[in-house]
PQR file with spaces between the fields and no chain letter, atoms N, CA, C, O and H, PARSE charges and radii, in Angstrom:
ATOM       1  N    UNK     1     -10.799   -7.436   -2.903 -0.4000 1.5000
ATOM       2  CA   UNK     1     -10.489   -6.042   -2.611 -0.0000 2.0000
ATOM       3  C    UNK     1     -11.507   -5.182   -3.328  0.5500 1.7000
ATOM       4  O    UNK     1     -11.738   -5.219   -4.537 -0.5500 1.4000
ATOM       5  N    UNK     2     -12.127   -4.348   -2.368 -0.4000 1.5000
ATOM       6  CA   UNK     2     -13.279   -3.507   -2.890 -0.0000 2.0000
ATOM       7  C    UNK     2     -12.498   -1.658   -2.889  0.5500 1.7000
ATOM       8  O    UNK     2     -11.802   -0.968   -2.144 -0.5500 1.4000
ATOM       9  H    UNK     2     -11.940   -4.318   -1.386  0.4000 1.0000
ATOM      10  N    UNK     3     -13.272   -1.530   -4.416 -0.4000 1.5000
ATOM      11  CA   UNK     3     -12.947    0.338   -5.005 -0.0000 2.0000
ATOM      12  C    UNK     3     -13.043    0.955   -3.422  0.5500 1.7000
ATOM      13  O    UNK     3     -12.314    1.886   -3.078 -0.5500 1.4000
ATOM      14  H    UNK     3     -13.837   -2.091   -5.022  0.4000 1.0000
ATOM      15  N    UNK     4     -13.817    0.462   -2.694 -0.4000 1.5000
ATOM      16  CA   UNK     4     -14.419    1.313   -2.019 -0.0000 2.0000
ATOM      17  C    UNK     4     -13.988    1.223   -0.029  0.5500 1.7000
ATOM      18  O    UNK     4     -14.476    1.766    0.962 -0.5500 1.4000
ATOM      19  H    UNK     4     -14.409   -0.294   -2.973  0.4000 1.0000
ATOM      20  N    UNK     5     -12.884    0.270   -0.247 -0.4000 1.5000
ATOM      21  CA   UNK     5     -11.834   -0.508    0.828 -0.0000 2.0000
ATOM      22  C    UNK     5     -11.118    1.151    0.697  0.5500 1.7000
ATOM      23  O    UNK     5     -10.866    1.755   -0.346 -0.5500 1.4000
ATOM      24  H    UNK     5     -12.487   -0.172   -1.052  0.4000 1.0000
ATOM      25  N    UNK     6     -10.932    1.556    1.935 -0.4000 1.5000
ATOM      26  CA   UNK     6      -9.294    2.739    2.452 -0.0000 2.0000
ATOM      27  C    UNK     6      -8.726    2.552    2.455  0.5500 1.7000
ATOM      28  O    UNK     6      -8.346    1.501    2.970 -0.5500 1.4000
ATOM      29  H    UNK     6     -11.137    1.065    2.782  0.4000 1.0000
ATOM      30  N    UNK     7      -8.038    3.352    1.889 -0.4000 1.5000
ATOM      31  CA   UNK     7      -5.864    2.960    2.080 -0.0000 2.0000
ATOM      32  C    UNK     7      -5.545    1.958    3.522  0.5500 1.7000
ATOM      33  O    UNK     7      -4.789    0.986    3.537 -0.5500 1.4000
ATOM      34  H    UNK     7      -8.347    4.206    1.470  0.4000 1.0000
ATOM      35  N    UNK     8      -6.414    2.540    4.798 -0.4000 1.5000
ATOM      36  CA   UNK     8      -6.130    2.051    5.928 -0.0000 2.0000
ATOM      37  C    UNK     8      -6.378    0.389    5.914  0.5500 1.7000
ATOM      38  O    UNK     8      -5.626   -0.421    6.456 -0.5500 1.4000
ATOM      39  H    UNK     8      -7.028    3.329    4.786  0.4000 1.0000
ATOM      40  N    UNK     9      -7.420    0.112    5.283 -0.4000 1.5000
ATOM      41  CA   UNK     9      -8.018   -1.359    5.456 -0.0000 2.0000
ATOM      42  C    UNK     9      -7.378   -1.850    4.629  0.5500 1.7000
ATOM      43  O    UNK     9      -7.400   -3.047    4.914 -0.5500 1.4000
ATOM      44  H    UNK     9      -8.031    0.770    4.843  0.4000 1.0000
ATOM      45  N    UNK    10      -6.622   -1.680    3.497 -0.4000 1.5000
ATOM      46  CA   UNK    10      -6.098   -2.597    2.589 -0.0000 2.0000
ATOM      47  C    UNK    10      -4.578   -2.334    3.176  0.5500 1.7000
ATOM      48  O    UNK    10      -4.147   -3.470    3.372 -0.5500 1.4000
ATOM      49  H    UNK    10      -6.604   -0.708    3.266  0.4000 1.0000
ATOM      50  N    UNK    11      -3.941   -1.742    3.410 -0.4000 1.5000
ATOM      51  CA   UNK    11      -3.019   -2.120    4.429 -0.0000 2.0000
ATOM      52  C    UNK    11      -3.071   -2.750    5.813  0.5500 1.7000
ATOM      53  O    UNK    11      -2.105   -3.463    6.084 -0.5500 1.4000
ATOM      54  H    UNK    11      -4.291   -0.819    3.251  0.4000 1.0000
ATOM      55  N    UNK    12      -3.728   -2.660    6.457 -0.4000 1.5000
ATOM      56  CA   UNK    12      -4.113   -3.465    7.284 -0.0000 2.0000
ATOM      57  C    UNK    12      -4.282   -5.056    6.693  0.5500 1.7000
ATOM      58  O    UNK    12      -3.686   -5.963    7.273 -0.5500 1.4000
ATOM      59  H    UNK    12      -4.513   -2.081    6.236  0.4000 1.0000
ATOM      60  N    UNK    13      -4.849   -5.242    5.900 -0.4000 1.5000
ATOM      61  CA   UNK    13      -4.812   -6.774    5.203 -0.0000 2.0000
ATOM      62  C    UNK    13      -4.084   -7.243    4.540  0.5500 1.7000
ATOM      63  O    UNK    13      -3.969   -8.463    4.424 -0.5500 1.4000
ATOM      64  H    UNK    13      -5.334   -4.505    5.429  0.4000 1.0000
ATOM      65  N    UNK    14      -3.000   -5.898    3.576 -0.4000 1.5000
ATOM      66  CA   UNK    14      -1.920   -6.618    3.614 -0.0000 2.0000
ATOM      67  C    UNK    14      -0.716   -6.821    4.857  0.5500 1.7000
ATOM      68  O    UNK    14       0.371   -7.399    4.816 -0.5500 1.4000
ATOM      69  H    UNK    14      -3.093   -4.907    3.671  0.4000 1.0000
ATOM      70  N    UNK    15      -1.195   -6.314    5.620 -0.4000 1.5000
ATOM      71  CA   UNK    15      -0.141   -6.805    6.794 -0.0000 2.0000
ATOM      72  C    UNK    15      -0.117   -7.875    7.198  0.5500 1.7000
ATOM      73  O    UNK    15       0.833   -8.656    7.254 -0.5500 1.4000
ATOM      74  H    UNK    15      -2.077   -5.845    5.653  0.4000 1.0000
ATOM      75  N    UNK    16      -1.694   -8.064    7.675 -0.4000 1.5000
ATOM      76  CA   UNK    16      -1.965   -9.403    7.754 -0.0000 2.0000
ATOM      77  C    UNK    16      -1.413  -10.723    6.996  0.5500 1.7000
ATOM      78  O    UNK    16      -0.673  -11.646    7.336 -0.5500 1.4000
ATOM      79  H    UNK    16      -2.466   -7.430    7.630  0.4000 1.0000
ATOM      80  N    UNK    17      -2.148  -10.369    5.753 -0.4000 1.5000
ATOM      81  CA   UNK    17      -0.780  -10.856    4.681 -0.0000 2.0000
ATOM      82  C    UNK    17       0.380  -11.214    5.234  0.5500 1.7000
ATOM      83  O    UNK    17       0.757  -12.366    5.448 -0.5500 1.4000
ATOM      84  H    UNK    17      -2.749   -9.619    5.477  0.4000 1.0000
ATOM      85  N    UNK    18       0.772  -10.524    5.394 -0.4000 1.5000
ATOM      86  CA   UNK    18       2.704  -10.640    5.543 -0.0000 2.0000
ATOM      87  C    UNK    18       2.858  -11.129    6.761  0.5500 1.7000
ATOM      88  O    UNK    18       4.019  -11.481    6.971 -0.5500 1.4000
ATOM      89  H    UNK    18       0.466   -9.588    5.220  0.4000 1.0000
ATOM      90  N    UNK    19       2.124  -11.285    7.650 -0.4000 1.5000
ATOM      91  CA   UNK    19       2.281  -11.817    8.669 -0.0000 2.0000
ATOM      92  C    UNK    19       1.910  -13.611    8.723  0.5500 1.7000
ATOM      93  O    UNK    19       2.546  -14.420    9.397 -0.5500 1.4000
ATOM      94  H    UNK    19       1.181  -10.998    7.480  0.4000 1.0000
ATOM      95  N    UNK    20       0.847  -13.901    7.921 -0.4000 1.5000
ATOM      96  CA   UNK    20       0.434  -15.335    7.673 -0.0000 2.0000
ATOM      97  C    UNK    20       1.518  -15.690    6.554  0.5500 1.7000
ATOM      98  O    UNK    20       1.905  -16.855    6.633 -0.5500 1.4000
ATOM      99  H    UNK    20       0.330  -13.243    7.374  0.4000 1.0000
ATOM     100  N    UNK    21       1.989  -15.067    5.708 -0.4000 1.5000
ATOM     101  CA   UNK    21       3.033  -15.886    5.453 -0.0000 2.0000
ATOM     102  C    UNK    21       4.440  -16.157    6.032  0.5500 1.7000
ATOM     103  O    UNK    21       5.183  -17.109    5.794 -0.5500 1.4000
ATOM     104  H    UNK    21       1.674  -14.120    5.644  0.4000 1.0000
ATOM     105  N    UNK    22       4.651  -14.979    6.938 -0.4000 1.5000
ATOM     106  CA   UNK    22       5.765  -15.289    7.384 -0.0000 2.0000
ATOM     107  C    UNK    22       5.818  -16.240    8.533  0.5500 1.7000
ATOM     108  O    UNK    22       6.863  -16.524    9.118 -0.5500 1.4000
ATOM     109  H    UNK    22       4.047  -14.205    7.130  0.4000 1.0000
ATOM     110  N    UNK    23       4.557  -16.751    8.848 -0.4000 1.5000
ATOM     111  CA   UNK    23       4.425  -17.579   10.047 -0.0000 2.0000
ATOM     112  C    UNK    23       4.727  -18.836    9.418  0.5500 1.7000
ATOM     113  O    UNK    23       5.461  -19.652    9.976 -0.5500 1.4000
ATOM     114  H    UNK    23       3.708  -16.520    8.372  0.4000 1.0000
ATOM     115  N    UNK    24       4.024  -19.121    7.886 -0.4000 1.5000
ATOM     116  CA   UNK    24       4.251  -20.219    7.746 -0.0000 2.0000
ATOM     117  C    UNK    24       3.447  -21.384    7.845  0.5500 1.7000
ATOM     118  O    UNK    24       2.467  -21.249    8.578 -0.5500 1.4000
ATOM     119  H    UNK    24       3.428  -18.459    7.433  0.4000 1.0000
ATOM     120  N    UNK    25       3.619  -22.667    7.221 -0.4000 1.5000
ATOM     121  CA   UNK    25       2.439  -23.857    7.827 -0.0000 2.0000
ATOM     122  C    UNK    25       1.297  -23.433    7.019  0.5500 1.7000
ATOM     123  O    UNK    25       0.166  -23.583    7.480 -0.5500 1.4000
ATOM     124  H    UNK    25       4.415  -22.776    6.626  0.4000 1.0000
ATOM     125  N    UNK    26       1.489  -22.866    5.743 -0.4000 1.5000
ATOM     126  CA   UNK    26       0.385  -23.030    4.655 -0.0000 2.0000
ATOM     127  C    UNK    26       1.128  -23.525    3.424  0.5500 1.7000
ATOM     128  O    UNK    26       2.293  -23.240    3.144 -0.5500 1.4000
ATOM     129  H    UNK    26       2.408  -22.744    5.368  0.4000 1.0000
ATOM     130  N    UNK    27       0.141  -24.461    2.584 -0.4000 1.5000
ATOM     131  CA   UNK    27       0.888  -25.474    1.836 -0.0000 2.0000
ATOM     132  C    UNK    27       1.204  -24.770    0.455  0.5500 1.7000
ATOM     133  O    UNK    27       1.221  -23.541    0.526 -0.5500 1.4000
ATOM     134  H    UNK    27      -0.805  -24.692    2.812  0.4000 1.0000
ATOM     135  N    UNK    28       1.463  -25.333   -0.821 -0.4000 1.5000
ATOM     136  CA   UNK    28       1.845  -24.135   -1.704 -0.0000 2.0000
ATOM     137  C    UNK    28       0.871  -23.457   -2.171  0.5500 1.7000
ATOM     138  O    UNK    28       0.960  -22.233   -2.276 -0.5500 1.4000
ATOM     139  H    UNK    28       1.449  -26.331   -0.879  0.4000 1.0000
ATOM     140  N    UNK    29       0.175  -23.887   -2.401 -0.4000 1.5000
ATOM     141  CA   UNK    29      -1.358  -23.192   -3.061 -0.0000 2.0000
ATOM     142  C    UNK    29      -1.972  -22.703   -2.286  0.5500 1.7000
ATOM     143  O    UNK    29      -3.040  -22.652   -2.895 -0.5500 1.4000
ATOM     144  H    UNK    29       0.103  -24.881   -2.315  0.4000 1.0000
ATOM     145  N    UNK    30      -2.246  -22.068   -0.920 -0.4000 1.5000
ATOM     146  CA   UNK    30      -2.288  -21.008   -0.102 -0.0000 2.0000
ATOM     147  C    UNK    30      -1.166  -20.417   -0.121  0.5500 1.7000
ATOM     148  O    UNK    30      -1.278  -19.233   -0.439 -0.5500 1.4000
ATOM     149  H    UNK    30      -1.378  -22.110   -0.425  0.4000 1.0000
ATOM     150  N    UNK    31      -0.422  -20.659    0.029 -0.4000 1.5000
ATOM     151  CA   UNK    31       1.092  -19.494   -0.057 -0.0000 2.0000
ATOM     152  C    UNK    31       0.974  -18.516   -1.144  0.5500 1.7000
ATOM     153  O    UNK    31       1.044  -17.293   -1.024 -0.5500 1.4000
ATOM     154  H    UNK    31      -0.332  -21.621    0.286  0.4000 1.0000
ATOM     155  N    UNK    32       0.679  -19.577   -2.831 -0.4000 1.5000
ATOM     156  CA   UNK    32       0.755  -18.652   -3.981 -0.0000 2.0000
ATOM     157  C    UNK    32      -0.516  -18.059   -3.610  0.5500 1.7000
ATOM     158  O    UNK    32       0.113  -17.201   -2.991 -0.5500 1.4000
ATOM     159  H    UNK    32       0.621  -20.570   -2.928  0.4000 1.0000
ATOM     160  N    UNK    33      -1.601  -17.757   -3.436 -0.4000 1.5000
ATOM     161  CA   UNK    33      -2.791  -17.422   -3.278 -0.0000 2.0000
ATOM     162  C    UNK    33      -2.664  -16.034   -2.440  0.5500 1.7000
ATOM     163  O    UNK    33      -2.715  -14.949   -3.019 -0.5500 1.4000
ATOM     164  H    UNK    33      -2.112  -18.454   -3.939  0.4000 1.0000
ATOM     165  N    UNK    34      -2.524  -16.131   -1.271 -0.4000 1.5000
ATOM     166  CA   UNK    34      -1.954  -15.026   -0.405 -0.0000 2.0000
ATOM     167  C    UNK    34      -0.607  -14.229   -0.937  0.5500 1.7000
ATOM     168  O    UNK    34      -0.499  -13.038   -0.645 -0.5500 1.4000
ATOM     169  H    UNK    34      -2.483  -17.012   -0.801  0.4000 1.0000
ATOM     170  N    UNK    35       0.261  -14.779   -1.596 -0.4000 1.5000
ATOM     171  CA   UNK    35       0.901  -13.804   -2.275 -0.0000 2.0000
ATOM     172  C    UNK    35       0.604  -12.981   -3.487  0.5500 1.7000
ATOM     173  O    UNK    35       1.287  -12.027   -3.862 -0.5500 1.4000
ATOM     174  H    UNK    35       0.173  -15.747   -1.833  0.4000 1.0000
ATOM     175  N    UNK    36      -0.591  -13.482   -4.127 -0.4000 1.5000
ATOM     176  CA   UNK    36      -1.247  -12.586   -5.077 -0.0000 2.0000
ATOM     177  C    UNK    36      -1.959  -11.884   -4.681  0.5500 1.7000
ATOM     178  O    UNK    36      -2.295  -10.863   -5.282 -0.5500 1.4000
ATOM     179  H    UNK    36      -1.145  -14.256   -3.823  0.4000 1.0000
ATOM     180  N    UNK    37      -2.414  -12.249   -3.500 -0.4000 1.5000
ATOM     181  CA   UNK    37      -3.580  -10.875   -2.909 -0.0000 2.0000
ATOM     182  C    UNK    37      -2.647  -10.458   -2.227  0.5500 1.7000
ATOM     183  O    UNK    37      -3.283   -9.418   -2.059 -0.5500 1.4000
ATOM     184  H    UNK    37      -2.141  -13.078   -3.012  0.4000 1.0000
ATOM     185  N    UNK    38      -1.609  -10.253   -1.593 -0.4000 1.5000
ATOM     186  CA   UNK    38      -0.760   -9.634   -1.840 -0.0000 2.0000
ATOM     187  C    UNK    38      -0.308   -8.265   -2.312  0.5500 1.7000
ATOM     188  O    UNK    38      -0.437   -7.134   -1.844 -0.5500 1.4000
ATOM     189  H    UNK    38      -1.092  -11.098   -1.729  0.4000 1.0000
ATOM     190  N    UNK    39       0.292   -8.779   -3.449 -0.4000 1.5000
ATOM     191  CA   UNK    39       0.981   -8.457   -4.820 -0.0000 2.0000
ATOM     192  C    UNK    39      -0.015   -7.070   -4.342  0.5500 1.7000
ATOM     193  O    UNK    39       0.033   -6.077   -3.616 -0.5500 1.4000
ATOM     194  H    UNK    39       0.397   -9.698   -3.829  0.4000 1.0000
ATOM     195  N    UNK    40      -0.989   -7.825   -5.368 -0.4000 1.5000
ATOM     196  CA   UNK    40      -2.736   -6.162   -5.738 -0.0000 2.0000
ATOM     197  C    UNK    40      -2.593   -5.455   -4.330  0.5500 1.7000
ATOM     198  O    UNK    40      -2.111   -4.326   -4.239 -0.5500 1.4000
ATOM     199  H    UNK    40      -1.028   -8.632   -5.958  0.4000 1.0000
ATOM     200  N    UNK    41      -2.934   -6.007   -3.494 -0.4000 1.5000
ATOM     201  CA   UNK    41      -3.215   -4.478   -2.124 -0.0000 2.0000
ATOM     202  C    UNK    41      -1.933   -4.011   -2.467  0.5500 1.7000
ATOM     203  O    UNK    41      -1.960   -3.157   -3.353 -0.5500 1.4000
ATOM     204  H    UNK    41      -3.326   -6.924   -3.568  0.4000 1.0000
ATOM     205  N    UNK    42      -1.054   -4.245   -2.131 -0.4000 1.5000
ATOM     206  CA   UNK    42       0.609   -3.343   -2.812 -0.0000 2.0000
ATOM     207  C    UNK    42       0.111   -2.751   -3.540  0.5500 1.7000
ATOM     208  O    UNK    42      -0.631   -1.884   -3.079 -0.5500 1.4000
ATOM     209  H    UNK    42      -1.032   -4.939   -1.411  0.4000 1.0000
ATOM     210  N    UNK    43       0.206   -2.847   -4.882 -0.4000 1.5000
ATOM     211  CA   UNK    43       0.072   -2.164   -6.128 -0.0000 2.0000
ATOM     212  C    UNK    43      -0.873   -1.076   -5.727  0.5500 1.7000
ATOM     213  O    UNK    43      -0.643    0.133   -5.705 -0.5500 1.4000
ATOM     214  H    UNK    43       0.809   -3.551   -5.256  0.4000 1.0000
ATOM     215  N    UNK    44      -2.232   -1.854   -5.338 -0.4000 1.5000
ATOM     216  CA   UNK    44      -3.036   -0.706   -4.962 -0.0000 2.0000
ATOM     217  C    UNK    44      -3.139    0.257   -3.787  0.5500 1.7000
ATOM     218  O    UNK    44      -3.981    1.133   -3.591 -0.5500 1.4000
ATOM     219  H    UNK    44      -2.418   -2.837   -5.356  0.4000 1.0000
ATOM     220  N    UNK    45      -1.966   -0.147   -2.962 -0.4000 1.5000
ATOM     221  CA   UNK    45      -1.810    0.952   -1.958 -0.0000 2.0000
ATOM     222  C    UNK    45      -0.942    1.957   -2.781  0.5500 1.7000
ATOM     223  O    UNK    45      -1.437    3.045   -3.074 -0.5500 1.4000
ATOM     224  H    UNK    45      -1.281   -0.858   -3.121  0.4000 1.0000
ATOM     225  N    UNK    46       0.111    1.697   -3.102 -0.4000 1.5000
ATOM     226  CA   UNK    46       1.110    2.261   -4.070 -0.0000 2.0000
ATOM     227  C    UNK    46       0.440    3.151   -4.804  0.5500 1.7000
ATOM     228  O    UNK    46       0.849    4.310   -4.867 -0.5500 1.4000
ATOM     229  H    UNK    46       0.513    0.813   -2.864  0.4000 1.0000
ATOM     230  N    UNK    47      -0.956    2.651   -5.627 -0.4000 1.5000
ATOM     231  CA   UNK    47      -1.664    3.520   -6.591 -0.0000 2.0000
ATOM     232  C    UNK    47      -2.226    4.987   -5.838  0.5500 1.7000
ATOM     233  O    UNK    47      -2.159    6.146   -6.250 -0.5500 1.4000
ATOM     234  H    UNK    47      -1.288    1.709   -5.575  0.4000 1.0000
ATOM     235  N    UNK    48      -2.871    4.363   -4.418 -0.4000 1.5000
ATOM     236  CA   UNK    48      -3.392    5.463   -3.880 -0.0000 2.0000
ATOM     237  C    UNK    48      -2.607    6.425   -3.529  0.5500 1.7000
ATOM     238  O    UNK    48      -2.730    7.648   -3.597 -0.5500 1.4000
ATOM     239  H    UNK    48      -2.926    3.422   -4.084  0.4000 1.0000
ATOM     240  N    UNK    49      -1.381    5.414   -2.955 -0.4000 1.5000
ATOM     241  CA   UNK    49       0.065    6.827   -2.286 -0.0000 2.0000
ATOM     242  C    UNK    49       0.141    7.915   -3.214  0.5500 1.7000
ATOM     243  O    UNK    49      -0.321    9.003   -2.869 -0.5500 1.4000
ATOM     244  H    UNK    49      -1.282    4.421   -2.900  0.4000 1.0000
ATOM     245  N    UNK    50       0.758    7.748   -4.560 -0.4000 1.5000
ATOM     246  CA   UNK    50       0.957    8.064   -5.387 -0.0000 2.0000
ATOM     247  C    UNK    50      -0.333    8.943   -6.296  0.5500 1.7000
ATOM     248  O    UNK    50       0.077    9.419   -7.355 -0.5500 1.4000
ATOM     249  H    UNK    50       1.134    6.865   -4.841  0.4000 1.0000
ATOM     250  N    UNK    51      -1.486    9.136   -6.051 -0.4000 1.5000
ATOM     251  CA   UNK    51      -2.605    9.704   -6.370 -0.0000 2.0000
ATOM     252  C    UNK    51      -2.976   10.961   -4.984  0.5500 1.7000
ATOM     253  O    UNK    51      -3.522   12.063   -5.036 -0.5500 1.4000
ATOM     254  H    UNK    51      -1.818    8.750   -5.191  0.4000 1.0000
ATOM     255  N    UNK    52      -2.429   10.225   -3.898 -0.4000 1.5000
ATOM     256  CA   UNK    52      -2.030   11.325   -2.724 -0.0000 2.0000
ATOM     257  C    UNK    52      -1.383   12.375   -3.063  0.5500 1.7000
ATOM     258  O    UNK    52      -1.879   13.495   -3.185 -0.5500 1.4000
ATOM     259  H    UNK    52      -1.985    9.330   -3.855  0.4000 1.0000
ATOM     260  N    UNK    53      -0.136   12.051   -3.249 -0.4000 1.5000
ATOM     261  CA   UNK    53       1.073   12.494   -3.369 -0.0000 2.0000
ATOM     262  C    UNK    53       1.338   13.936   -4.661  0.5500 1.7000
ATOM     263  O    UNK    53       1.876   15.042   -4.718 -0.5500 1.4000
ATOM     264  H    UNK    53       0.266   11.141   -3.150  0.4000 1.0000
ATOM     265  N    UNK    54       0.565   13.007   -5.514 -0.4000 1.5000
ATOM     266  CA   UNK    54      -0.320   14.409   -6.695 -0.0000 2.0000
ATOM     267  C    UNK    54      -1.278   15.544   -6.151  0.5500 1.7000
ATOM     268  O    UNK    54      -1.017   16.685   -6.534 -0.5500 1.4000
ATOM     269  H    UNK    54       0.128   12.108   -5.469  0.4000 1.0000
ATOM     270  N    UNK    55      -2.119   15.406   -5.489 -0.4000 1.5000
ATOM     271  CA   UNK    55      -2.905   15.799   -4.816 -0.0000 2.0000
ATOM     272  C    UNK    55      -2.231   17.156   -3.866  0.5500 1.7000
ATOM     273  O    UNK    55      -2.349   18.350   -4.143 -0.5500 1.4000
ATOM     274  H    UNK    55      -2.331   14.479   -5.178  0.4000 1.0000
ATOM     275  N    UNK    56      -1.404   16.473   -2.522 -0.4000 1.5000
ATOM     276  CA   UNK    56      -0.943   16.797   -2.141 -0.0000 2.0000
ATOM     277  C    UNK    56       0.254   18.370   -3.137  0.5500 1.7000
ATOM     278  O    UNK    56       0.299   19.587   -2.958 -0.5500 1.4000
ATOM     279  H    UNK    56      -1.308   15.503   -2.298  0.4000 1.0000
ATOM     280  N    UNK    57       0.854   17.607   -3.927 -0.4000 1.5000
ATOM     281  CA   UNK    57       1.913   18.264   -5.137 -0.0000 2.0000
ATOM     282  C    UNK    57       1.348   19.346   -5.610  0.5500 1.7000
ATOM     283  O    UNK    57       1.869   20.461   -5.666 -0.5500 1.4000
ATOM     284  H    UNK    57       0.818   16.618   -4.072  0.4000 1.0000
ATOM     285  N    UNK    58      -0.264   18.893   -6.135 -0.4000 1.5000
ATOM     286  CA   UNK    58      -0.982   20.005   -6.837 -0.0000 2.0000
ATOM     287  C    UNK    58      -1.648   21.468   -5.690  0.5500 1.7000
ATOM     288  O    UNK    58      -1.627   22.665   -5.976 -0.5500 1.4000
ATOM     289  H    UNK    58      -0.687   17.988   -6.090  0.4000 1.0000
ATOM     290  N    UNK    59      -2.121   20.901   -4.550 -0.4000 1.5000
ATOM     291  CA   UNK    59      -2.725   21.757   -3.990 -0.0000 2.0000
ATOM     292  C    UNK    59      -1.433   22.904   -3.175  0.5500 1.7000
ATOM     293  O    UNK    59      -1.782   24.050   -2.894 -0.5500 1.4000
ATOM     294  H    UNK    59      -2.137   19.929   -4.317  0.4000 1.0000
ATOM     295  N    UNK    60      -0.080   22.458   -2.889 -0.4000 1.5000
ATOM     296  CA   UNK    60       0.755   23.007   -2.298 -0.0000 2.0000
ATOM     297  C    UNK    60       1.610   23.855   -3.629  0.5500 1.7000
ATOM     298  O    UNK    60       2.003   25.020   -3.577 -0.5500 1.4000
ATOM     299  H    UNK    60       0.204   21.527   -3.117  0.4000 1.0000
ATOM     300  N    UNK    61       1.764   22.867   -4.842 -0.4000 1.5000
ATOM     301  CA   UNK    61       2.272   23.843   -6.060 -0.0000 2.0000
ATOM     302  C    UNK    61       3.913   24.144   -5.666  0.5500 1.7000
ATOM     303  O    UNK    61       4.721   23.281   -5.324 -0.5500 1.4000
ATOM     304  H    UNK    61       1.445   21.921   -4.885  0.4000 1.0000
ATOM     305  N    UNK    62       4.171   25.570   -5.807 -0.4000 1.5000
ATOM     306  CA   UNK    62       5.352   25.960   -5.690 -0.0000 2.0000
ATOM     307  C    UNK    62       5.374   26.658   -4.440  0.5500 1.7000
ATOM     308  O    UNK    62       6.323   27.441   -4.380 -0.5500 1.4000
ATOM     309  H    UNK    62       3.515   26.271   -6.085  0.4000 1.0000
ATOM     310  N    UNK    63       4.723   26.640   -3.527 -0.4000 1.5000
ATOM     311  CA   UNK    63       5.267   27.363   -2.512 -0.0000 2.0000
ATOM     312  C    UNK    63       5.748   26.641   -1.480  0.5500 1.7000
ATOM     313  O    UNK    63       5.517   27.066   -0.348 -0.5500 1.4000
ATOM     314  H    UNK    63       3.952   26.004   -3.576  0.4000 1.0000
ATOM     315  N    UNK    64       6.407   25.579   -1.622 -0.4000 1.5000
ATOM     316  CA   UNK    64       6.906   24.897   -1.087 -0.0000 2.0000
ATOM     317  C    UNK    64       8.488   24.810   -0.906  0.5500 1.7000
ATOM     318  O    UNK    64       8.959   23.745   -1.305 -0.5500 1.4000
ATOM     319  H    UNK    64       6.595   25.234   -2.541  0.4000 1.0000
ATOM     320  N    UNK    65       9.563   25.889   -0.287 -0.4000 1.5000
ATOM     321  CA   UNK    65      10.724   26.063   -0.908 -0.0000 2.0000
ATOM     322  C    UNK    65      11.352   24.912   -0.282  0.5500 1.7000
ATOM     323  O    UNK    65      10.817   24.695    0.806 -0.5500 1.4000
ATOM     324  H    UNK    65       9.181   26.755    0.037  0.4000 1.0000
ATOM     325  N    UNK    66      12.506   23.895   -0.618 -0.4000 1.5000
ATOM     326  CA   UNK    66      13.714   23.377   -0.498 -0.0000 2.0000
ATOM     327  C    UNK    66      13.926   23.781    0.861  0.5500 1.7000
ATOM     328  O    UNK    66      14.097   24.953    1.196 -0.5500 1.4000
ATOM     329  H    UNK    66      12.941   24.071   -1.502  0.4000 1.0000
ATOM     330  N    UNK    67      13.907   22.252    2.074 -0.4000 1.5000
ATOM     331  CA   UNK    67      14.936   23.315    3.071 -0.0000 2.0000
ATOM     332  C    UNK    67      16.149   22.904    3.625  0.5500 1.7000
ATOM     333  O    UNK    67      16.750   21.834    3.725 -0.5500 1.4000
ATOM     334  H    UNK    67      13.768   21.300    1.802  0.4000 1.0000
ATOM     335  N    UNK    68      16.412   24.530    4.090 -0.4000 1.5000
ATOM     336  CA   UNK    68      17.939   24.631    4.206 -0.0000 2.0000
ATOM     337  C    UNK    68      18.234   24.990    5.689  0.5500 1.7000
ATOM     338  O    UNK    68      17.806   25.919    6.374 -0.5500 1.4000
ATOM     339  H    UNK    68      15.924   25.399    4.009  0.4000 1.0000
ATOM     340  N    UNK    69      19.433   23.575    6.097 -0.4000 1.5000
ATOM     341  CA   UNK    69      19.910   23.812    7.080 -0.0000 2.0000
ATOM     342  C    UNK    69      20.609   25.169    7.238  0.5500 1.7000
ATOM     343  O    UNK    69      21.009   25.857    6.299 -0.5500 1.4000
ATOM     344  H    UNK    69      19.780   22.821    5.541  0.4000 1.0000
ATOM     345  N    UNK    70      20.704   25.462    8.518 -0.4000 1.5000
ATOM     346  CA   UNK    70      21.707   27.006    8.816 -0.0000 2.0000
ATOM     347  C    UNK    70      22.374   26.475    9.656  0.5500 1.7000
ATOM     348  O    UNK    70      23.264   27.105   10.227 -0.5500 1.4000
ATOM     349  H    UNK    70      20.378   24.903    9.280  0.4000 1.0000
C-alpha cells in the first residue's frame, strides 16, 4: 500500500480482499496474509475518512445547524 494510493483504490483492494476470502480455497498462510493487508487498507481508509471528516468539520465550522423535522 502506497502514501500515494486514493481512498478509492485502497478500497477497491480491500474489497477485493473481502471478496477472495470469502470465496475461499486459500490455505492458511494466504488467508492470514490477505487478512493483514486487510486489517491496514481498513485502518487506513478509516484514517483518511476521519482526516475528511475534520476537514470537512473545519471548513463548514458552526454554520451547520441541527435539523429539525416540522
Amino acid at each position: 500500500m502506497s502514501e500515494e494510493q486514493s481512498f478509492e483504490q485502497a478500497f477497491a483492494q480491500l474489497e477485493e480482499i473481502v471478496q477472495r476470502l470469502e470465496a475461499g480455497g486459500l490455505d492458511l498462510e494466504a488467508s492470514l496474509a490477505l487478512f493483514e493487508e486487510g486489517v491496514k487498507l481498513a485502518r487506513w481508509c478509516e484514517t483518511k475518512l476521519d482526516e475528511a471528516q475534520l476537514r470537512v468539520d473545519q471548513l463548514v465550522g458552526d454554520e451547520l445547524a441541527p435539523f429539525e423535522e416540522s
